[in-house]
MDAnalysis code that builds the backbone (N, CA, C; Angstrom):
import MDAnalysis as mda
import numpy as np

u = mda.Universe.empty(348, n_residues=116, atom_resindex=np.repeat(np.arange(116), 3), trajectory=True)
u.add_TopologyAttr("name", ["N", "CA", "C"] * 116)
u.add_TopologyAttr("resid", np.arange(1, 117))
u.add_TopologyAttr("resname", ["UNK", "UNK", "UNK", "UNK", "UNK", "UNK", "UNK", "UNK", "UNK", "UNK", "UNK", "UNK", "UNK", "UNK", "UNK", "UNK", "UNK", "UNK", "UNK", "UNK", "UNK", "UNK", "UNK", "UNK", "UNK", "UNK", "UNK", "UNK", "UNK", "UNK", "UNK", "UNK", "UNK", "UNK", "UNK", "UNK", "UNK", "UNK", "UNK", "UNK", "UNK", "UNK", "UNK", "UNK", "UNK", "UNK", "UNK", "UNK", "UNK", "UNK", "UNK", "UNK", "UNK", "UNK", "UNK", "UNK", "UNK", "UNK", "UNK", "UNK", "UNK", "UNK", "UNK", "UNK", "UNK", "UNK", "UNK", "UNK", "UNK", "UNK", "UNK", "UNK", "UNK", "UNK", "UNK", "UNK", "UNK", "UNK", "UNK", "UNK", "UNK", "UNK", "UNK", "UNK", "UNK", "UNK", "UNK", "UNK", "UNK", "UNK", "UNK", "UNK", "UNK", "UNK", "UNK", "UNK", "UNK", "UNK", "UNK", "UNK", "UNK", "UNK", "UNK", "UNK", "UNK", "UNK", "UNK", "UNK", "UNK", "UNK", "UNK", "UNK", "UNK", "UNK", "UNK", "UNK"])
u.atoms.positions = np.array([
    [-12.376, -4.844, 44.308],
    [-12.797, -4.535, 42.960],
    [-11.644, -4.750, 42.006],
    [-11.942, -5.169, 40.428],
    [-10.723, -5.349, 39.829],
    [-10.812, -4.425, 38.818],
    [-9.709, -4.233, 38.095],
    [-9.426, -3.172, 36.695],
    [-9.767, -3.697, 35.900],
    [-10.253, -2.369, 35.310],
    [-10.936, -2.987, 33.471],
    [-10.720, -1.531, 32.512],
    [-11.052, -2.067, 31.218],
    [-10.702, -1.031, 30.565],
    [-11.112, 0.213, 30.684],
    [-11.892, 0.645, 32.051],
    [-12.632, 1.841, 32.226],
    [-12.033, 2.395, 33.016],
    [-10.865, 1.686, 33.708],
    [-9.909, 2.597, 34.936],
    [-10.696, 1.555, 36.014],
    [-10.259, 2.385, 36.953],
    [-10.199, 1.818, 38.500],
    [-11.231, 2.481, 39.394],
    [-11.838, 1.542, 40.557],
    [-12.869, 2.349, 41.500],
    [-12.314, 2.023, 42.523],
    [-11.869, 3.102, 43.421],
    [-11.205, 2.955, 44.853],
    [-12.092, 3.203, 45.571],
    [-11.565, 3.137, 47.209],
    [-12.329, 3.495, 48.038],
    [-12.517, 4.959, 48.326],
    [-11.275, 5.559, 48.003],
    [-11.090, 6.874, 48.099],
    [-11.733, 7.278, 46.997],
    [-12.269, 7.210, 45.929],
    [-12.863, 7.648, 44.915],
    [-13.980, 7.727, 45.028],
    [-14.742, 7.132, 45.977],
    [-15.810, 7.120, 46.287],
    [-16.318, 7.825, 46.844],
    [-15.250, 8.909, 47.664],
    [-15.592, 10.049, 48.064],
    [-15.511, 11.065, 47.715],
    [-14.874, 10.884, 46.394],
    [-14.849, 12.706, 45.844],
    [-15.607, 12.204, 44.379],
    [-16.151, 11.125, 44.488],
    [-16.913, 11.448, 42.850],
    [-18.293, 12.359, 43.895],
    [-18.998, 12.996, 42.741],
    [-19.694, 13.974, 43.279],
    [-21.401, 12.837, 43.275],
    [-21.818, 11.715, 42.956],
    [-22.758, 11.242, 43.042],
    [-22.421, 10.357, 43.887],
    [-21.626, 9.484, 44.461],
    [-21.158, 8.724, 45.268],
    [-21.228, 9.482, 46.653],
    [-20.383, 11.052, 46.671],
    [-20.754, 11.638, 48.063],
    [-21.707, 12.126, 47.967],
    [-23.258, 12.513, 47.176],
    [-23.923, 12.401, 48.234],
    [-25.116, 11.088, 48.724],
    [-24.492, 10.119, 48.296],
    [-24.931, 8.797, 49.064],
    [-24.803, 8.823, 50.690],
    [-25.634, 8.888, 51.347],
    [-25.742, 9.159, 52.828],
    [-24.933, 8.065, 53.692],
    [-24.660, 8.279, 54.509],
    [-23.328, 7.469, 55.104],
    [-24.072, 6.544, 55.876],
    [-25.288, 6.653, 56.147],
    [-25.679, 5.932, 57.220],
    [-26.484, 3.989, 56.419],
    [-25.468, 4.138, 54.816],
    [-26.271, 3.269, 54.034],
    [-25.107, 2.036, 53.494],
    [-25.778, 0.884, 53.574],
    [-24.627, 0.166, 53.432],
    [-25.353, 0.042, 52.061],
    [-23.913, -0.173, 50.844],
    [-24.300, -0.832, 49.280],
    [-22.993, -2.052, 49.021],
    [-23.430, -3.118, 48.303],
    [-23.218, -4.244, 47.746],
    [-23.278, -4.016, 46.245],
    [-22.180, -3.823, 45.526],
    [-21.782, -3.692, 44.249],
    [-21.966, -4.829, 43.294],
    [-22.120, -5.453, 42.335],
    [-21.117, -7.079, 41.598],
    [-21.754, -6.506, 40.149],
    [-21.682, -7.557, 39.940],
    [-21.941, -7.963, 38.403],
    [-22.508, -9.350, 38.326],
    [-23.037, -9.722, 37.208],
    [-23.852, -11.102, 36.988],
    [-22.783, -11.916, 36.289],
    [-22.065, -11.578, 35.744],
    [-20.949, -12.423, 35.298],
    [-19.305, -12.104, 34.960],
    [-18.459, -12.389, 34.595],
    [-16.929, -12.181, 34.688],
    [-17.100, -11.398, 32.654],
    [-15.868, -10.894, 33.070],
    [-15.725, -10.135, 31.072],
    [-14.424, -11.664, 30.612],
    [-13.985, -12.385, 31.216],
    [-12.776, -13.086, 30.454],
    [-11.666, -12.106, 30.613],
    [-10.774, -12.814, 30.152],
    [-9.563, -12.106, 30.367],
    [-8.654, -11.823, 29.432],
    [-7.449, -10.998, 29.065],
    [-7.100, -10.561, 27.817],
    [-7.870, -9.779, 27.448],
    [-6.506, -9.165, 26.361],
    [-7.075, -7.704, 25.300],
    [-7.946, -8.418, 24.399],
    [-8.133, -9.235, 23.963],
    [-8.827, -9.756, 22.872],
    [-10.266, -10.565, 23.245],
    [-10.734, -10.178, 24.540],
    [-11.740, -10.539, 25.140],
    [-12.801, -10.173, 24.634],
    [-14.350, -10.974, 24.066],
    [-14.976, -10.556, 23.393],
    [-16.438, -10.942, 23.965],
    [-16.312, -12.542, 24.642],
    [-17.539, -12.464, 25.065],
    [-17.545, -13.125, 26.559],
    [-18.053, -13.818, 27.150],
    [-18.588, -14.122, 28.622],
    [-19.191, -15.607, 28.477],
    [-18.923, -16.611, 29.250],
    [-19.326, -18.002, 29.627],
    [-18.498, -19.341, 29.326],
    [-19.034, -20.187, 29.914],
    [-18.043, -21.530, 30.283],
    [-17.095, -21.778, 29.349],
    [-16.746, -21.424, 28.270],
    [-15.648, -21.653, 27.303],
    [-14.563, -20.669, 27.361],
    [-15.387, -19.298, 28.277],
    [-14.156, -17.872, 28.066],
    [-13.132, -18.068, 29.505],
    [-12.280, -18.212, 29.094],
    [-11.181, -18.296, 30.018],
    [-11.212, -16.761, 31.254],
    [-11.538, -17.411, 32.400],
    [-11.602, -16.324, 33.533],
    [-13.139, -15.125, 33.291],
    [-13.913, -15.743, 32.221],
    [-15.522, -15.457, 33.143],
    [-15.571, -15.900, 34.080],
    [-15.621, -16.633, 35.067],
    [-15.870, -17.218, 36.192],
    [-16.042, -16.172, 37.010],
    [-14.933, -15.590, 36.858],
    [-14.706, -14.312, 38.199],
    [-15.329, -13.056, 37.681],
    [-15.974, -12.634, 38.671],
    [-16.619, -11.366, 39.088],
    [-15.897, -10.495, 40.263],
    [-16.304, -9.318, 40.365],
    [-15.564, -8.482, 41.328],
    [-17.072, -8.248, 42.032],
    [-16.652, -7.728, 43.173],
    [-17.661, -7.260, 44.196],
    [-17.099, -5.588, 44.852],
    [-17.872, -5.173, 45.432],
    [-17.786, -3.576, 46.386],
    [-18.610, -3.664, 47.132],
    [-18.216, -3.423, 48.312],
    [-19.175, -3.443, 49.648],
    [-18.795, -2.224, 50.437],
    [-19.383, -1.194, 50.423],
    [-19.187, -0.209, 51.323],
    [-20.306, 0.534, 52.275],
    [-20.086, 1.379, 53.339],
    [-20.921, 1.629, 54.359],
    [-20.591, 1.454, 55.770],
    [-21.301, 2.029, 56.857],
    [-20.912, 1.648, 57.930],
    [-20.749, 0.507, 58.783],
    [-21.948, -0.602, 57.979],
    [-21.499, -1.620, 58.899],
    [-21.077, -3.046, 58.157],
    [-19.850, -2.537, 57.140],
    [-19.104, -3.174, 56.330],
    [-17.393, -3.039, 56.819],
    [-16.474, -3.865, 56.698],
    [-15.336, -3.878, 56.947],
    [-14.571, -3.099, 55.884],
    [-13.744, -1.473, 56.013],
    [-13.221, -1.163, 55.356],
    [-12.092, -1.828, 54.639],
    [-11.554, -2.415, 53.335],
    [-10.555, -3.238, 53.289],
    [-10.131, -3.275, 51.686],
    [-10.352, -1.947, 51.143],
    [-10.076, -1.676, 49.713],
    [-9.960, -2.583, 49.281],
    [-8.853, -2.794, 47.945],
    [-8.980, -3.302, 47.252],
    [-8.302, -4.838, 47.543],
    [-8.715, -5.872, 47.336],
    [-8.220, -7.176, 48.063],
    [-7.954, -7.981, 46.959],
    [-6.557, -8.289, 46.939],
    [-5.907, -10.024, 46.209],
    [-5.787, -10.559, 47.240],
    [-5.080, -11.976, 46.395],
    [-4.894, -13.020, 47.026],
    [-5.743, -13.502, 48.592],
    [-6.924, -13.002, 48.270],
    [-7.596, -13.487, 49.151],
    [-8.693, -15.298, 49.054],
    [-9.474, -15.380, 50.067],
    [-10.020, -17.070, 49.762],
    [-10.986, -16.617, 48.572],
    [-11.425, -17.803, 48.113],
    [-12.649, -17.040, 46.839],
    [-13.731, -17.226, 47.476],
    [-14.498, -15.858, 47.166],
    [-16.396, -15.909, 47.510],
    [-16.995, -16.436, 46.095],
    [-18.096, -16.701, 46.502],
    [-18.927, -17.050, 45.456],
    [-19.920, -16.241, 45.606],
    [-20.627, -16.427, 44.481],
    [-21.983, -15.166, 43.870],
    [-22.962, -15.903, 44.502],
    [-22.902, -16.692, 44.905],
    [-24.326, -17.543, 46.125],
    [-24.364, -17.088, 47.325],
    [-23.238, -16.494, 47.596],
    [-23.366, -15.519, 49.364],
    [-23.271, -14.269, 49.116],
    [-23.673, -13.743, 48.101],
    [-24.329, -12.249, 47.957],
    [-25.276, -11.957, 48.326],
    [-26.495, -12.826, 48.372],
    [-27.793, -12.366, 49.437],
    [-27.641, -12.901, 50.849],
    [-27.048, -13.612, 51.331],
    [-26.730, -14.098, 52.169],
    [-26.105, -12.785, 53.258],
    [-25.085, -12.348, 52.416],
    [-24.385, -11.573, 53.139],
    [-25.031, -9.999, 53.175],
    [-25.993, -9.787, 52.697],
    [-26.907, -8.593, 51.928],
    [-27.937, -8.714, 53.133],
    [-28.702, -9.935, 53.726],
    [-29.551, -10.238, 54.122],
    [-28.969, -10.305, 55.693],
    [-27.610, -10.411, 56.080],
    [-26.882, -10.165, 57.248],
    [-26.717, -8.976, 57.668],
    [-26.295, -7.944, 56.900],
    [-26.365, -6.972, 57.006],
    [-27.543, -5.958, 57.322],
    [-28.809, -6.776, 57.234],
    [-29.477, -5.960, 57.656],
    [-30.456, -7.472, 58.980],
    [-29.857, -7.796, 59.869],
    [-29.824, -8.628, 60.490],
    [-30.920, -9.780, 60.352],
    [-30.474, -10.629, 59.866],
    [-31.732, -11.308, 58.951],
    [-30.584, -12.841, 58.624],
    [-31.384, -13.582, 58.618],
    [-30.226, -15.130, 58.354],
    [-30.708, -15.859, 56.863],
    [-29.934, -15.583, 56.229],
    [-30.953, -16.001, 54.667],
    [-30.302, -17.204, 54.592],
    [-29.242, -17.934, 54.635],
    [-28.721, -18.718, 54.297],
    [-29.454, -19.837, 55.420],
    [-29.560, -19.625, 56.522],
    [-30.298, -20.698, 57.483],
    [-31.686, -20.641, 57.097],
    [-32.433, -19.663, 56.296],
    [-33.797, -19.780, 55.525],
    [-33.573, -20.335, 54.050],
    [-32.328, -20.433, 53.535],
    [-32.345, -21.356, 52.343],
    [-30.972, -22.144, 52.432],
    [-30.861, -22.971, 52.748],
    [-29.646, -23.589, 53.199],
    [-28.898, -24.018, 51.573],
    [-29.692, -23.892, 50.382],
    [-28.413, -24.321, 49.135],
    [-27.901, -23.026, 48.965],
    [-28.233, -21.856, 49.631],
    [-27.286, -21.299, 48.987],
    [-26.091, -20.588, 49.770],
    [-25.100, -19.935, 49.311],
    [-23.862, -19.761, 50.319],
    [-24.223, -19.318, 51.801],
    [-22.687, -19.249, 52.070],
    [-22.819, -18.565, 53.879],
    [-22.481, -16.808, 53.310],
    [-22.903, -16.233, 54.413],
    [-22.840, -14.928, 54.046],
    [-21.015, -14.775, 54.487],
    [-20.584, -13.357, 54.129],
    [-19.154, -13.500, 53.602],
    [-18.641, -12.845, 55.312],
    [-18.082, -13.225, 55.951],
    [-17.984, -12.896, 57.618],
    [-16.922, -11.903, 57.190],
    [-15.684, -11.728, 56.041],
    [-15.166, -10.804, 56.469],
    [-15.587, -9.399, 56.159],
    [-16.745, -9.936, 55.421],
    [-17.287, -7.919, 55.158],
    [-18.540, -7.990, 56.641],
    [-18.628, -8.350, 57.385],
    [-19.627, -8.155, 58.445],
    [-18.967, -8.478, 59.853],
    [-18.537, -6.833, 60.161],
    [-17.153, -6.721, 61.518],
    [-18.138, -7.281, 62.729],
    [-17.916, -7.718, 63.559],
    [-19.168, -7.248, 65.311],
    [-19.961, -8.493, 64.896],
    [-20.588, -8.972, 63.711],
    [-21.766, -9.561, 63.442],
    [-21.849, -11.029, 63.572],
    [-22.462, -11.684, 63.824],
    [-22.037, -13.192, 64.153],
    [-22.851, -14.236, 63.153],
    [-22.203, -14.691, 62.334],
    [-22.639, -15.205, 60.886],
    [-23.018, -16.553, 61.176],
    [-23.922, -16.870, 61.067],
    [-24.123, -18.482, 60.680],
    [-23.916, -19.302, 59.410],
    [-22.598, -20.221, 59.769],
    [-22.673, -21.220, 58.343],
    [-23.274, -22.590, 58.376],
])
């Protein structure tokens, strides 16, 4: 997840906000957004001209998700293996039922054996 002018969402925060714990443990959730805010204080709007809309943040938490807070410098996902990887998780192959769109994301799905 990344920072924005609203503060920060950890993993550990997730357990003492009081609506977050009582989300039942036995539930996996997939966080994002539909598009990036741009970047800079002077950021005002969103799309192909705003420098760093592109990027979106994601949150994936639950039991049968890879604990792994907050992550830089990692490879980039794309917003096309969000159902993909949504649809893995609950053992199901969406991406081999629609092949344009991404592979589901293997490092949030520990044990699970992903097809790309």
């Amino acid at each position: 997840m990344g920072r924005s002018q609203y503060g920060q969402l950890s993993a550990n925060s997730l357990d003492h906000d009081p609506i977050t714990a009582a989300i039942p443990r036995q539930d996996d959730f997939i966080l994002t957004c539909d598009h990036g805010r741009g970047t800079g204080a002077g950021w005002r709007n969103h799309g192909a001209k705003v420098a760093g809309a592109e990027n979106i943040w994601l949150a994936v938490f639950g039991p049968d998700s890879s604990p792994m807070g907050e992550r830089t410098n990692n490879a980039a996902i794309g917003q096309n293996q969000i159902a993909a990887t949504l649809a893995a998780l609950l053992g199901e192959d969406y991406h081999g039922a629609v092949p344009k769109s991404g592979s589901p994301i293997a490092d949030l799905l520990p044990g699970k054996t992903v097809a790309r």
